[in-house]
Rosetta silent file (secondary structure, phi, psi, omega in degrees, C-alpha in Angstrom):
SEQUENCE: XXXXXXXXXXXXXXXXXXXXXXXXXXXXXXXXXXXXXXXXXXXXXXXXXXXXXXXXXXXXXXXXXXXXXXXXXXXXXXXXXXXXXXXXXXXXXXXXXXXXXXXXXXXXXXXXXXXXXXXXXXXXXXXXXXXXXXXXXXXXXXXXXXXXXXXXXXXXXXXXXXXXXXXXXXXXXXXXXXXXXXXXXXXXXXXXXXXXXXXXXXXXXXXXXXXXXXXXXXXXXXXXXXXXXXXXXXXXXXXXXXXXXXXXXXXXXXXXXXXXXXXXXXXXXXXXXXXXXXXXXXXXXXXXXXXXXXXXXXX
SCORE:     score description
SCORE:     0.000 S_00000001
   1 L     0.000  140.368  179.732   -7.977   12.321  -18.225 S_00000001
   2 L  -105.090  134.388  177.474   -6.925    9.232  -16.290 S_00000001
   3 L  -109.129  130.521 -172.969   -4.531    9.425  -13.345 S_00000001
   4 L  -124.341   -9.197  176.870   -2.562    6.272  -12.556 S_00000001
   5 L  -126.793  -79.437  179.837    0.223    7.232  -10.102 S_00000001
   6 E  -117.213  153.710  172.739   -0.004   10.653   -8.412 S_00000001
   7 E  -136.854  132.888  178.484   -2.537   13.466   -8.599 S_00000001
   8 L   -78.144  157.805 -179.289   -1.971   16.997   -7.298 S_00000001
   9 H   -58.631  -41.432  179.878   -4.545   18.688   -5.091 S_00000001
  10 H   -65.989  -34.947  177.526   -5.299   21.251   -7.809 S_00000001
  11 H   -67.796  -38.344  177.469   -5.784   18.452  -10.346 S_00000001
  12 H   -66.050  -39.396  177.654   -8.223   16.714   -8.009 S_00000001
  13 H   -59.935  -42.326  179.233  -10.158   19.940   -7.584 S_00000001
  14 H   -68.179  -36.361  179.857  -10.454   20.236  -11.368 S_00000001
  15 H   -65.355  -42.269  177.986  -11.437   16.582  -11.654 S_00000001
  16 H   -63.159  -43.542 -179.174  -14.251   17.026   -9.126 S_00000001
  17 H   -65.313  -27.534 -177.076  -15.469   20.133  -10.939 S_00000001
  18 H   -71.443  -22.132 -177.498  -15.498   18.265  -14.284 S_00000001
  19 L    81.186    7.421  177.428  -18.145   15.806  -13.105 S_00000001
  20 L   -62.065  143.208  177.160  -16.127   12.801  -14.289 S_00000001
  21 L   -54.673  123.606 -169.905  -17.072    9.551  -12.493 S_00000001
  22 E  -151.979  143.787  168.277  -14.894    9.623   -9.403 S_00000001
  23 E  -136.004  131.202  179.105  -14.596    8.192   -5.904 S_00000001
  24 E  -104.611  134.013 -178.633  -12.220    9.552   -3.277 S_00000001
  25 E  -118.240  129.634  174.049  -11.037    7.269   -0.463 S_00000001
  26 E   -97.511  117.615 -175.588   -9.643    8.398    2.891 S_00000001
  27 L  -111.993   21.959 -177.577   -7.259    5.699    4.177 S_00000001
  28 L   -56.252  141.473 -175.706   -5.959    7.441    7.296 S_00000001
  29 L  -160.336  165.056  176.305   -4.816    4.984    9.970 S_00000001
  30 L  -145.697  115.306 -177.858   -2.580    4.542   13.007 S_00000001
  31 L   -60.600  -32.828 -177.532   -1.036    1.143   13.767 S_00000001
  32 L   -82.419  -13.604  179.267   -0.733    1.984   17.459 S_00000001
  33 L  -146.647   82.458 -170.916   -4.374    3.128   17.693 S_00000001
  34 L   -56.440  -21.096  179.635   -6.513    1.349   15.072 S_00000001
  35 L   -88.090   -7.428 -174.180   -9.590    3.497   15.734 S_00000001
  36 H   -65.079  -36.624 -178.303   -7.718    6.784   15.238 S_00000001
  37 H   -62.202  -44.919  178.329   -8.116    6.835   11.451 S_00000001
  38 H   -63.890  -35.712  177.661  -11.898    6.682   11.573 S_00000001
  39 H   -67.200  -39.690  177.088  -11.857    9.426   14.203 S_00000001
  40 H   -64.133  -41.127  177.913   -9.656   11.598   11.978 S_00000001
  41 H   -60.507  -43.742 -178.991  -12.031   10.994    9.076 S_00000001
  42 H   -63.660  -32.200 -179.351  -14.995   12.051   11.221 S_00000001
  43 H   -75.116  -41.233 -177.972  -13.202   15.255   12.173 S_00000001
  44 L  -164.415  129.908  176.482  -12.196   16.291    8.651 S_00000001
  45 E  -154.081  165.259  176.011  -12.157   14.697    5.197 S_00000001
  46 L   -65.860  129.713 -177.130  -12.538   15.623    1.553 S_00000001
  47 L   -52.762  132.090  179.319  -16.296   16.042    0.941 S_00000001
  48 L    87.043   -4.900 -177.241  -17.867   12.861   -0.405 S_00000001
  49 L   -66.790  151.243  174.251  -14.894   10.665    0.504 S_00000001
  50 E  -102.607  133.829  177.760  -15.346    7.023    1.539 S_00000001
  51 E   -84.387  128.698  178.160  -13.364    5.826    4.555 S_00000001
  52 L  -113.795  108.846 -176.389  -11.250    2.731    3.873 S_00000001
  53 L   -86.021  125.528 -178.318  -10.113    1.074    7.105 S_00000001
  54 L   -55.435  -47.021 -176.977   -6.822   -0.847    6.849 S_00000001
  55 L   -73.887  -42.438 -171.260   -7.896   -3.534    9.310 S_00000001
  56 L   -88.416  -33.547 -173.124  -11.567   -3.864    8.357 S_00000001
  57 L  -111.513  -29.788 -173.281  -11.636   -3.190    4.601 S_00000001
  58 L  -110.133    8.963  176.177   -8.113   -3.626    3.213 S_00000001
  59 L  -136.314  153.344  175.422   -7.018   -6.711    5.154 S_00000001
  60 L   -77.223  161.217  172.732   -8.430  -10.196    5.573 S_00000001
  61 L   -61.592  139.433 -173.397   -9.714  -11.413    8.893 S_00000001
  62 L   -67.792  -27.342  178.384   -6.751  -12.610   10.858 S_00000001
  63 L    69.321 -157.130 -178.104   -8.273  -15.992   11.650 S_00000001
  64 E  -111.652  144.652  179.169   -6.575  -18.422   13.999 S_00000001
  65 E   -68.848  139.254  176.778   -2.842  -19.205   14.122 S_00000001
  66 L  -113.302 -156.758  179.246   -1.851  -22.549   12.639 S_00000001
  67 H   -59.920  137.148  178.219    1.442  -24.400   12.359 S_00000001
  68 H    57.321   28.114  177.484    4.475  -22.089   12.264 S_00000001
  69 H    80.029    6.416 -179.643    2.244  -19.053   12.732 S_00000001
  70 L   -66.314  137.788  179.416    0.347  -19.606    9.485 S_00000001
  71 E   -77.304  133.384  176.494   -3.038  -17.909    9.425 S_00000001
  72 E  -111.582  111.182 -175.141   -6.028  -20.217    9.201 S_00000001
  73 L   -67.547  143.064  177.643   -9.023  -18.351    7.786 S_00000001
  74 L   -99.840    9.206  178.947  -12.323  -18.714    9.585 S_00000001
  75 L  -126.841  168.339 -173.117  -14.269  -17.757    6.470 S_00000001
  76 L   -61.664  -39.629 -177.650  -14.770  -19.411    3.094 S_00000001
  77 L   -89.909  124.163 -179.795  -12.332  -17.187    1.193 S_00000001
  78 L   -75.344  145.834  173.914   -8.700  -17.652    2.167 S_00000001
  79 L   -58.778  153.572 -179.286   -6.471  -14.577    2.534 S_00000001
  80 L   -87.410   -7.309  176.694   -4.255  -13.874   -0.467 S_00000001
  81 L  -153.547  171.100  173.874   -1.197  -13.433    1.745 S_00000001
  82 L   -97.994 -158.217  176.980    0.050  -14.032    5.267 S_00000001
  83 L    90.930 -179.977 -176.707    1.472  -11.563    7.755 S_00000001
  84 L   -70.146  -24.990  176.079   -0.033   -9.080   10.203 S_00000001
  85 L  -127.687   71.233 -177.069   -2.165   -7.460    7.490 S_00000001
  86 L   -62.767  139.348  176.086   -3.040  -10.349    5.157 S_00000001
  87 L   -66.555  139.284  170.257   -4.534   -9.343    1.846 S_00000001
  88 L   -70.736  165.313  173.311   -8.161  -10.364    1.392 S_00000001
  89 L   -62.903  156.526  177.575   -8.951  -12.451   -1.654 S_00000001
  90 H   -60.282  -35.605 -179.564   -9.551  -10.416   -4.798 S_00000001
  91 H   -65.648  -42.583  177.969  -13.168  -11.595   -4.707 S_00000001
  92 H   -64.787  -40.161  178.048  -13.681  -10.347   -1.152 S_00000001
  93 H   -63.277  -42.465  178.309  -12.088   -7.018   -2.079 S_00000001
  94 H   -62.854  -35.424  176.977  -14.390   -6.667   -5.100 S_00000001
  95 H   -63.279  -41.051  178.546  -17.386   -7.274   -2.824 S_00000001
  96 H   -66.456  -44.421  178.201  -16.275   -4.401   -0.588 S_00000001
  97 H   -57.091  -43.236  178.980  -15.740   -2.076   -3.559 S_00000001
  98 H   -64.287  -37.283 -176.397  -19.230   -2.919   -4.793 S_00000001
  99 H   -67.243  -26.987  179.309  -20.710   -2.321   -1.326 S_00000001
 100 L   -96.236    3.361  175.112  -19.395    1.254   -1.245 S_00000001
 101 L    88.994   14.238  179.381  -20.604    1.958   -4.789 S_00000001
 102 L   -82.279  134.036 -178.625  -17.289    1.884   -6.645 S_00000001
 103 L  -127.582  166.673 -172.274  -17.585    0.805  -10.275 S_00000001
 104 L   -66.246  -18.690 -178.683  -15.193    0.036  -13.113 S_00000001
 105 L   -89.143    2.935 -175.017  -15.830    3.323  -14.932 S_00000001
 106 L   -94.562  146.281  164.626  -14.649    5.469  -11.999 S_00000001
 107 E   -81.706  131.522  174.587  -11.381    7.240  -11.364 S_00000001
 108 E  -103.858  139.049  172.332  -10.208    6.439   -7.821 S_00000001
 109 E  -127.657  128.496 -176.353   -8.182    8.892   -5.744 S_00000001
 110 E  -119.331  145.959  178.839   -6.745    7.718   -2.431 S_00000001
 111 E  -153.239  166.084  170.378   -5.184    9.749    0.358 S_00000001
 112 L  -148.929 -166.635  177.785   -4.239    9.742    4.027 S_00000001
 113 L  -115.010    7.832 -169.399   -2.565   12.016    6.578 S_00000001
 114 L  -119.897   40.174  174.932    0.468    9.793    7.125 S_00000001
 115 L    66.576   37.845  178.681    2.745   10.391    4.147 S_00000001
 116 L    64.096   16.841 -178.969    1.016    7.934    1.771 S_00000001
 117 L   -67.736  -35.321 -175.113    1.870    5.119    4.185 S_00000001
 118 L  -106.513  -35.728 -178.123   -1.664    3.682    4.210 S_00000001
 119 H   -68.134  -24.033  176.625   -3.414    4.943    1.077 S_00000001
 120 H   -59.454  -30.990  178.363   -0.770    3.233   -1.045 S_00000001
 121 H   -58.383  -47.547 -179.605   -2.264   -0.077    0.072 S_00000001
 122 H   -69.931  -37.287  175.049   -5.585    0.710   -1.636 S_00000001
 123 H   -54.053  -50.439 -177.807   -3.778    2.119   -4.689 S_00000001
 124 H   -66.712  -41.686 -177.737   -1.931   -1.188   -5.098 S_00000001
 125 H   -63.052  -37.330  176.983   -4.999   -3.338   -4.358 S_00000001
 126 H   -66.159  -40.155  174.367   -7.022   -1.598   -7.066 S_00000001
 127 H   -60.548  -42.224  179.900   -4.196   -2.248   -9.548 S_00000001
 128 H   -64.326  -29.003  177.426   -4.164   -5.869   -8.355 S_00000001
 129 L   -82.948   -0.254  177.996   -7.914   -5.994   -9.013 S_00000001
 130 L    92.025   13.968 -177.139   -7.259   -4.908  -12.604 S_00000001
 131 L  -107.602  111.847 -174.306   -8.276   -1.249  -12.184 S_00000001
 132 L   -85.903  -26.101 -174.159   -5.664    1.159  -13.561 S_00000001
 133 L   -80.619   70.940  176.756   -7.454    4.488  -12.947 S_00000001
 134 E  -142.350  135.823 -178.518   -6.292    5.051   -9.383 S_00000001
 135 E  -138.622  150.815  175.694   -3.942    7.737   -8.085 S_00000001
 136 E   -89.328  131.502  175.571   -2.493    8.827   -4.760 S_00000001
 137 E   -70.174  110.346 -175.072   -3.235   12.418   -3.728 S_00000001
 138 L   -65.981  120.074 -178.684    0.275   13.837   -3.542 S_00000001
 139 L    92.233   -5.718  174.487    0.808   15.357   -0.107 S_00000001
 140 H    66.466 -160.508 -178.105   -2.379   13.883    1.331 S_00000001
 141 H   -60.327  -31.752 -179.277   -5.083   15.813    3.141 S_00000001
 142 H   -61.954  -42.324  179.502   -2.525   18.417    4.195 S_00000001
 143 H   -68.215  -36.722  177.833   -1.828   19.328    0.557 S_00000001
 144 H   -60.101  -47.178 -179.285   -5.565   19.418   -0.175 S_00000001
 145 H   -69.146  -36.008  178.588   -6.172   21.913    2.615 S_00000001
 146 H   -64.791  -28.069  178.973   -3.093   23.959    1.685 S_00000001
 147 L   -87.117    7.472  177.899   -4.554   24.302   -1.820 S_00000001
 148 L    85.992   13.125  179.535   -7.777   25.692   -0.362 S_00000001
 149 L   -68.304  140.295  178.493   -9.750   22.479   -0.639 S_00000001
 150 L   -73.464  155.962  173.617  -12.890   22.248    1.470 S_00000001
 151 L  -128.403  154.717  176.484  -13.300   19.617    4.170 S_00000001
 152 E  -120.032  165.258  177.021  -16.366   17.994    5.674 S_00000001
 153 L  -130.233  166.901  179.272  -16.931   16.340    9.047 S_00000001
 154 L    77.861 -162.392 -178.142  -19.104   13.538   10.340 S_00000001
 155 L   -83.478  156.817  173.830  -20.559   10.721    8.255 S_00000001
 156 L  -104.950  150.510  176.413  -21.120   10.730    4.510 S_00000001
 157 L   -59.461  145.618  178.872  -24.342    9.458    2.889 S_00000001
 158 L   -69.079  149.787  177.738  -24.195    5.811    1.850 S_00000001
 159 L   -95.351  155.807  174.345  -23.708    5.013   -1.838 S_00000001
 160 L   -67.190  147.004  176.090  -25.883    2.708   -3.897 S_00000001
 161 L   -59.378  138.745  175.697  -24.542   -0.818   -4.360 S_00000001
 162 L  -118.824 -171.131  175.031  -22.564   -1.251   -7.577 S_00000001
 163 L  -134.130   92.549  178.326  -21.035   -4.259   -9.298 S_00000001
 164 L   -80.019  127.753 -178.109  -17.275   -4.008   -9.524 S_00000001
 165 L  -103.646  127.725  177.438  -15.869   -6.588  -11.935 S_00000001
 166 L   -70.678  144.876  174.239  -12.383   -8.013  -11.418 S_00000001
 167 L  -128.127  177.804 -178.729   -9.946   -7.961  -14.333 S_00000001
 168 L   -55.279  130.988 -179.528   -6.474   -9.360  -14.910 S_00000001
 169 L   -54.853  138.169  178.770   -4.093   -8.144  -12.154 S_00000001
 170 L   -99.463   -6.089  175.608   -1.964   -5.181  -13.216 S_00000001
 171 L  -134.207  152.738 -172.617    0.611   -5.683  -10.447 S_00000001
 172 E   -97.960  127.993  174.898    2.411   -8.827   -9.319 S_00000001
 173 E   -98.530  128.340 -177.658    1.933  -10.380   -5.884 S_00000001
 174 L  -110.295  140.129 -179.878    4.850  -12.540   -4.716 S_00000001
 175 L   -93.469  165.614  177.485    4.601  -15.296   -2.100 S_00000001
 176 H   -61.680  -38.670 -179.812    7.040  -16.187    0.670 S_00000001
 177 H   -65.480  -35.162  177.184    7.919  -19.436   -1.107 S_00000001
 178 H   -68.052  -41.781  177.431    8.800  -17.514   -4.286 S_00000001
 179 H   -61.100  -44.617  179.963   11.025  -15.130   -2.338 S_00000001
 180 H   -62.764  -42.626 -178.283   12.741  -18.094   -0.662 S_00000001
 181 H   -62.545  -33.773 -176.181   13.210  -19.927   -3.963 S_00000001
 182 L  -105.223   17.316 -174.352   14.920  -16.908   -5.547 S_00000001
 183 L   -58.003  126.504  177.062   16.830  -15.753   -2.469 S_00000001
 184 L    56.691   29.193  172.977   20.024  -13.842   -3.366 S_00000001
 185 L   -98.514  153.763  179.711   19.681  -14.750   -7.035 S_00000001
 186 L   -65.227  -12.547  179.500   20.182  -12.115   -9.787 S_00000001
 187 L   -84.163   -1.155 -178.120   16.537  -12.647  -10.772 S_00000001
 188 L  -146.310  130.281  175.020   15.331  -11.090   -7.486 S_00000001
 189 E  -125.833  108.744 -179.000   16.240   -7.930   -5.575 S_00000001
 190 E   -84.996  130.187  176.895   14.398   -7.535   -2.267 S_00000001
 191 E  -117.876  120.093 -175.779   13.913   -3.954   -1.049 S_00000001
 192 E   -98.669  122.130 -174.576   12.919   -3.540    2.613 S_00000001
 193 L   -91.757    2.441 -177.298   10.984   -0.341    3.424 S_00000001
 194 L   -74.154  163.553  175.762   11.256   -0.532    7.225 S_00000001
 195 L   -58.272  146.882 -173.262   13.228    1.894    9.368 S_00000001
 196 H   -57.981  -40.416  177.478   16.940    1.073    9.346 S_00000001
 197 H   -60.107  -35.980  176.708   17.167   -0.046   13.036 S_00000001
 198 H   -69.727  -43.229  178.562   14.432   -2.628   12.378 S_00000001
 199 H   -57.899  -43.147 -178.093   16.114   -3.731    9.149 S_00000001
 200 H   -74.630  -13.871 -178.305   19.420   -4.234   10.957 S_00000001
 201 L    85.858   15.124 -179.769   17.729   -6.179   13.744 S_00000001
 202 L   -76.558  -25.763  178.324   18.668   -3.647   16.420 S_00000001
 203 L  -151.123  151.736  176.878   15.035   -3.328   17.490 S_00000001
 204 L  -150.256   93.719 -175.743   11.759   -5.075   16.665 S_00000001
 205 L   -80.546  -14.394 -170.603    8.613   -3.521   18.178 S_00000001
 206 L  -121.130  -33.906 -173.994    6.013   -5.524   16.253 S_00000001
 207 L  -111.573  159.900 -171.993    7.222   -8.962   15.154 S_00000001
 208 L   -73.469  -17.679 -177.464    8.651  -11.892   17.140 S_00000001
 209 L  -126.778  138.197  177.925   12.012  -12.004   15.335 S_00000001
 210 L   -96.775  152.525  178.090   14.403   -9.138   14.547 S_00000001
 211 L   128.172 -161.090 -179.630   16.427   -8.847   11.356 S_00000001
 212 E  -147.725  167.292  176.899   15.786   -8.909    7.627 S_00000001
 213 L   -64.873  128.734 -177.619   15.495  -11.213    4.625 S_00000001
 214 L   -52.677  131.649  178.224   19.042  -12.205    3.604 S_00000001
 215 L    85.322   -6.736 -177.693   20.411   -9.993    0.859 S_00000001
 216 L   -66.356  143.783  172.362   17.614   -7.413    1.131 S_00000001
 217 E   -92.517  153.325 -177.003   18.442   -3.764    0.472 S_00000001
 218 E  -113.082  124.627  170.269   17.077   -1.116    2.830 S_00000001
 219 L  -140.298   97.187  177.364   15.184    2.019    1.774 S_00000001
 220 L   -54.874  134.236 -169.916   12.893    3.427    4.498 S_00000001
 221 H   -60.946  -27.108 -179.095    9.675    4.476    2.766 S_00000001
 222 H   -65.928  -16.250 -179.966    9.790    8.032    4.138 S_00000001
 223 H   -67.885  -13.567 -178.735   12.810    8.791    1.941 S_00000001
 224 H   -78.430  -13.141 -174.951   10.467    9.113   -1.044 S_00000001
 225 E  -105.789  146.608  173.605    8.930   12.322    0.300 S_00000001
 226 L   -85.528 -176.764 -177.871   10.288   15.834    0.416 S_00000001
 227 L   -66.437  -18.723  179.201    9.965   18.244    3.327 S_00000001
 228 L   -88.106    3.381  178.742    6.579   19.362    1.955 S_00000001
 229 L    83.650   -0.532  178.465    5.147   15.850    2.306 S_00000001
 230 L   -97.535  160.464  176.547    4.958   15.316   -1.450 S_00000001
 231 E   -62.777  142.515  177.796    6.863   12.751   -3.482 S_00000001
 232 L   -62.468  159.993  176.948   10.272   13.951   -4.597 S_00000001
 233 L   -57.081  149.579 -175.824   10.733   14.876   -8.287 S_00000001
 234 H   -55.625  -42.295 -177.642   10.971   11.891  -10.632 S_00000001
 235 H   -63.831  -38.353  179.289   14.604   12.596  -11.579 S_00000001
 236 H   -69.830  -42.875  176.740   15.698   12.684   -7.927 S_00000001
 237 H   -60.037  -41.825 -179.729   13.829    9.464   -7.117 S_00000001
 238 H   -62.144  -43.658  179.292   15.437    7.783  -10.106 S_00000001
 239 H   -62.587  -40.113 -178.865   18.907    8.847   -8.994 S_00000001
 240 H   -68.915  -40.085  178.024   18.293    7.577   -5.458 S_00000001
 241 H   -71.738  -34.395  174.650   17.010    4.199   -6.610 S_00000001
 242 H   -59.825  -41.523  179.060   19.899    3.878   -9.085 S_00000001
 243 H   -66.408  -37.778  179.085   22.262    4.420   -6.155 S_00000001
 244 H   -67.459  -44.333 -172.372   20.397    1.819   -4.074 S_00000001
 245 H   -80.397  -19.444  179.289   20.273   -0.832   -6.797 S_00000001
 246 L    37.460   59.351  174.029   23.893   -0.350   -7.955 S_00000001
 247 L    90.366   -8.693  177.874   23.371   -1.930  -11.355 S_00000001
 248 L   -69.786  148.701 -179.688   20.713   -4.481  -10.431 S_00000001
 249 L   -68.077  119.327 -179.654   17.849   -4.806  -12.893 S_00000001
 250 H   -57.879  -28.509 -178.704   14.917   -2.710  -11.548 S_00000001
 251 H   -67.026  -15.053 -179.745   12.457   -5.249  -12.996 S_00000001
 252 H   -88.259   -3.155 -172.326   13.724   -7.822  -10.451 S_00000001
 253 E   -70.186  132.354  171.840   12.722   -5.726   -7.428 S_00000001
 254 E  -119.746  120.798 -177.241   10.363   -7.249   -4.853 S_00000001
 255 E   -91.553  142.800  174.714    9.174   -4.785   -2.217 S_00000001
 256 E  -151.574  166.544  177.206    8.489   -5.675    1.417 S_00000001
 257 L  -149.507 -133.468  176.397    8.216   -4.057    4.836 S_00000001
 258 L   -85.071  -47.711 -178.069    6.729   -5.285    8.105 S_00000001
 259 L  -137.787   22.431  172.963    3.272   -6.303    6.930 S_00000001
 260 L    87.192    7.471 -177.092    3.076   -5.244    3.276 S_00000001
 261 L   -99.058  -58.653 -176.182    1.670   -1.744    3.786 S_00000001
 262 L   -76.764    1.482  172.029    4.568    0.734    3.981 S_00000001
 263 L   -73.216  -24.944 -172.613    6.377   -1.076    1.149 S_00000001
 264 H   -64.054  -39.776  177.169    3.978    0.533   -1.337 S_00000001
 265 H   -55.139  -35.175  175.345    5.478    4.062   -1.260 S_00000001
 266 H   -65.918  -44.251  179.623    8.743    2.547   -2.547 S_00000001
 267 H   -61.700  -45.219  178.809    6.888    0.663   -5.262 S_00000001
 268 H   -64.616  -42.296 -179.258    4.962    3.781   -6.263 S_00000001
 269 H   -61.106  -37.818  178.097    8.101    5.921   -6.183 S_00000001
 270 H   -64.849  -35.575  177.298    9.830    3.573   -8.619 S_00000001
 271 H   -70.141  -41.863  176.968    6.902    3.977  -11.017 S_00000001
 272 H   -59.846  -36.325 -179.013    6.962    7.757  -10.640 S_00000001
 273 L   -76.095   -7.850  176.927   10.703    7.603  -11.392 S_00000001
 274 L    93.153   14.575 -179.544   10.014    5.730  -14.615 S_00000001
 275 L   -81.169  -13.616 -178.300   11.297    2.280  -13.658 S_00000001
 276 L    89.102 -165.758 -173.870    8.027    0.549  -14.528 S_00000001
 277 L   -80.430  136.270  173.355    6.187   -2.121  -12.585 S_00000001
 278 L  -124.765  179.278 -170.727    7.821   -4.010   -9.731 S_00000001
 279 E  -106.780  162.933  179.565    6.517   -6.722   -7.399 S_00000001
 280 E  -125.992  127.854  167.915    5.148   -6.854   -3.838 S_00000001
 281 L   -96.086   92.212 -170.121    5.722   -9.481   -1.162 S_00000001
 282 L   -67.568  -32.669  178.636    2.604   -8.558    0.799 S_00000001
 283 L   -65.768  -32.948  173.422    3.219  -10.927    3.716 S_00000001
 284 H    54.138 -154.733 -173.130    6.574   -9.196    4.216 S_00000001
 285 H   -60.909  -37.514 -176.856    8.714   -9.600    7.342 S_00000001
 286 H   -63.217  -31.638  174.950    5.790  -10.564    9.595 S_00000001
 287 H   -82.653  -41.301 -177.364    5.087  -13.600    7.393 S_00000001
 288 H   -57.738  -48.260 -173.548    8.729  -14.369    6.631 S_00000001
 289 L   -80.413   -3.072  178.456    9.827  -14.562   10.270 S_00000001
 290 L   -75.317  -14.265  178.855    6.811  -16.649   11.310 S_00000001
 291 L  -111.191  111.950 -177.266    8.548  -19.756    9.920 S_00000001
 292 L   -64.700  -12.757  178.923   11.760  -20.595   11.824 S_00000001
 293 L   -77.764  -15.614 -178.938   12.997  -22.549    8.800 S_00000001
 294 L   -83.508  138.770 -177.055   13.428  -19.347    6.797 S_00000001
 295 L   -72.149  150.753 -179.068   16.862  -17.679    7.075 S_00000001
 296 L  -129.633  142.182  178.327   17.308  -14.348    8.845 S_00000001
 297 E  -122.196  145.216  177.827   20.109  -11.807    8.487 S_00000001
 298 L  -129.233  156.404  178.762   21.122   -9.077   10.930 S_00000001
 299 L    96.416    0.000    0.000   23.374   -6.076   10.677 S_00000001
């Protein structure tokens, strides 16, 4: 069986027992303490898991700032997006997947300890690389342990090099210029996943400009989870997104946040709710506000 959105802890346990080709990725991270995720992994992780570091493995090198804050790569492959966590090129990402032994015949399962805030990034990137068999562990490591799942500590043995082959992207990446071109048009509905005070421009702890993309709707990503840390039932998510979109075509939705990471839970939630595939503006607010020519809205 292939899992493409969410997988329950009990389902993962059965999948491991089946012997099906599988790789589990721990994506735990902390924006305020970038080394904390690796430390958490060392303390406890699902046995056999590979640690995927947001800064080192799931983002391009930041490079040097250019005109209007544009990132200038210091390596041959240019980032696929701007912002504080620029996407690496698909080719660079495939090289990393190959280096950890991930191959095209494997089911991927991704998790973290932070409400799917970080593991969603790898879920989306694998879809973008053309790999559909990837699912988020619903409830993260906490749900795994609550279901009686074992944990390991320390380092895991290295995997043999594989050869991951890129295929046609299964999810759409949108650029800042595309968002600007379609701003406040019926063909585009921007959904901002940041906390409401940041969206309104009342506070901005990370980026140089406060506010939001004009016309953007606000849905903080944490609203997708219930009190147990798992995604809400599909019917409830659908009702909440219907209320947010108020008649707008779900297929027009472009998700964004601060740097393209916490937007993914909204994107995933829409798929769980049955809305189908939507788009991601990976550069998000951190790329948008780096150009003073782009309009900003507050309130």
């Amino acid at each position: 069986m292939t899992y493409t959105t969410l997988i329950a802890a009990t389902e993962l346990q059965a999948l491991i027992a089946s012997g099906q080709p599988l790789m589990v990725f721990d994506c735990s991270f902390d924006l305020t303490s970038p080394s904390a995720g690796a430390q958490q992994f060392a303390q406890a992780h699902i046995p056999g898991a590979v640690y995927a570091d947001l800064d080192k493995n799931l983002s391009a090198k930041h490079g040097a700032p250019g005109a209007h804050g544009t990132l200038v790569a210091q390596e041959a492959d240019q980032p696929a997006s701007g912002g504080r966590h620029p996407l690496p090129s698909r080719e660079r990402f495939a090289m990393w997947l190959s280096s950890v032994g991930f191959s095209n015949d494997m089911q991927a399962v991704v998790y973290d300890r932070q409400g799917a805030n970080y593991c969603g990034r790898l879920w989306w990137m694998l879809k973008w690389a053309g790999h559909d068999a990837v699912a988020v562990l619903d409830g993260g490591l906490q749900a795994w342990q609550a279901a009686g799942g074992a944990v390991a500590s320390g380092d895991e043995p290295a995997h043999f090099q594989s050869h991951f082959t890129l295929h046609t992207p299964l999810r759409r990446l949108v650029t800042a210029s595309e968002v600007l071109q379609n701003l406040q048009q019926p063909t585009q509905t921007v959904v901002d996943a940041r906390a409401t005070p940041r969206y309104r421009g009342e506070t901005e702890p990370l980026d140089p400009v406060a506010g939001h993309i004009p016309g953007a709707l606000n849905r903080p990503f944490g609203l997708n989870l219930g009190s147990d840390g798992r995604f809400k039932p599909a019917a409830l998510l659908r009702a909440e997104f219907d209320e947010l979109l108020v008649g707008r075509n779900p297929a027009t939705v472009v998700h964004q946040c601060g740097s393209g990471v916490s937007a993914i839970p909204n994107l995933l939630a829409m798929e769980v709710a049955g809305f189908g595939k939507t788009s991601l503006f990976a550069g998000s607010w951190s790329e948008w506000c780096s150009d003073p020519a782009r309009p900003v809205e507050r309130g």
